[in-house]
C-alpha positions, 0 to 999 in steps of 0.5 A: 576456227572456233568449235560450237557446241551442237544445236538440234534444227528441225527439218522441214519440207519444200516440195519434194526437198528436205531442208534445215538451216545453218545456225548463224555462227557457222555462216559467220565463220565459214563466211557463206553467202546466199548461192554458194555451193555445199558438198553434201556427203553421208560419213559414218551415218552422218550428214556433212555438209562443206562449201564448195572449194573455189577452183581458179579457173584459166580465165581466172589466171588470164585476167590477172596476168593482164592486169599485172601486165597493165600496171606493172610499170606502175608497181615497178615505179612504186617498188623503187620508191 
């Protein structure tokens, strides 16, 4: 991943929140997308924010034994190919 330099944001206000963007060669790099989670943490008096690390949960792990039980006949079939 590329380094940047520092870029200053201003910080602004929407109701009771304090908010200030992502410059665009973060979001590129970090691949974000709108709704996506950031663990925000205050370390040695600064602010850093990462994105949530994906969890696989057991109905992630179900669903894709069913699908390699539903085509593993067809990837046996390609392997002896």
């Amino acid at each position: 991943m590329n380094e940047m330099k520092p870029e200053e944001r201003i910080i602004g206000q929407m109701n009771n929140s304090l908010y200030f963007t992502i410059p665009a060669d973060v979001v590129a790099q970090l691949n974000l997308k709108k709704g996506e989670t950031l663990t925000v943490k205050l370390q040695d008096g600064e602010i850093v924010a990462s994105p949530k690390k994906k969890t696989t949960t057991i109905e992630d792990v179900q669903a894709i034994d069913q699908m390699i039980d539903k085509y593993m006949a067809a990837m046996q079939y390609l392997e002896d190919k």
